[in-house]
C-alpha atoms as one frame of an Amber mdcrd trajectory, in Angstrom:
protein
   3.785 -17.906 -19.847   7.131 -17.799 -21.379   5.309 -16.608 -25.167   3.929
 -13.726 -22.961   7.175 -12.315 -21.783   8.839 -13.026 -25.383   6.000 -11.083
 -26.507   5.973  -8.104 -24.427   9.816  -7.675 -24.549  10.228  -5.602 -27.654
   7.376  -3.535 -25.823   9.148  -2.892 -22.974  12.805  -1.999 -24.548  10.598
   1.039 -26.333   9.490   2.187 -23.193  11.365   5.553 -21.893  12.406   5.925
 -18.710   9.883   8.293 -17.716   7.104   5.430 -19.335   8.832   2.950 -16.698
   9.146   5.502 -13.945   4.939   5.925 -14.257   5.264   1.939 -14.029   6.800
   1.289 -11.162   5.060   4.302  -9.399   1.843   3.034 -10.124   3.326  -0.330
  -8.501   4.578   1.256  -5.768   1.458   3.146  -5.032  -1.091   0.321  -5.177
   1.143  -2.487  -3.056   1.391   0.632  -0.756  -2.827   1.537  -0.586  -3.892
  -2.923  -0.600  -1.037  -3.187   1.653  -2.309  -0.684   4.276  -5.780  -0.762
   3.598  -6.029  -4.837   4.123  -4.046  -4.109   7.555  -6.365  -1.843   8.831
  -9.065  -3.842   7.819  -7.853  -6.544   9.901  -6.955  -4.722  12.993 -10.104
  -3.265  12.878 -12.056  -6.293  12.879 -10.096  -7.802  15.632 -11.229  -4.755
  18.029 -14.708  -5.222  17.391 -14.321  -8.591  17.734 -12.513  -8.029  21.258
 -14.822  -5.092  22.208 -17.835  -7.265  22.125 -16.282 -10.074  23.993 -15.038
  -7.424  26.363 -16.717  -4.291  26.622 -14.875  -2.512  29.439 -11.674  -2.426
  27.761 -13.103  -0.340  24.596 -11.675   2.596  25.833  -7.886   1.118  26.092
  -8.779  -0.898  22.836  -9.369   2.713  20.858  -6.481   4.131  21.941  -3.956
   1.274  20.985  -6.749   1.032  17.822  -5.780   4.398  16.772  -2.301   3.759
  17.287  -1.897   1.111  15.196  -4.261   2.351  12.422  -1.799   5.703  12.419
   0.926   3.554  11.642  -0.537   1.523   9.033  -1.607   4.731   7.161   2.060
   6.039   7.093   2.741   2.804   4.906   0.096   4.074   2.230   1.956   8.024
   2.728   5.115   6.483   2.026   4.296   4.583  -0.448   2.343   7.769  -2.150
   6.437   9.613  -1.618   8.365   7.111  -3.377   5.606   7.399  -5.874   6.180
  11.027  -6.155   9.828  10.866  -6.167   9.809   8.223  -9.435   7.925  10.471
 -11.278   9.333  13.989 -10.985  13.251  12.731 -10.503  13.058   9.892 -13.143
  14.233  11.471 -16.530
């Protein structure tokens, strides 16, 4: 592991900052999209699961369903800014 990062070190000291700004953007941008997607995922799952255990709270259960799942997305839209903001402020 240690030859790898030895190796790759003369890579990354040619890198511009703009080449590392597009690097840590598309970072930013993907732990931002698994991070939100995999939460939504997750919540979803656990109101179907409750629904069909339950089925005369569905109505409360969408409400606080959508709730949540508005939330999660603003994760992934924030994400998506601080993308945008490395690449057109960076250099």
């Amino acid at each position: 592991m240690t030859n790898i990062i030895l190796a790759a070190l003369p890579i990354i000291a040619a890198l511009e900052t703009k080449g590392i700004a597009a690097i840590a953007a598309a970072i930013a941008i993907s732990c931002g999209a698994i991070g939100s997607t995999a939460a939504m995922g997750k919540a979803t799952s656990s109101a179907l699961e409750a629904g069909a255990r339950q089925p005369e709270i569905i109505s409360k259960l969408q409400t606080l369903l959508l709730i949540a799942i508005v939330f999660m997305e603003s994760i992934g839209i924030y994400a998506l800014v601080v993308a945008f903001l490395l690449i057109f402020t960076v250099g």
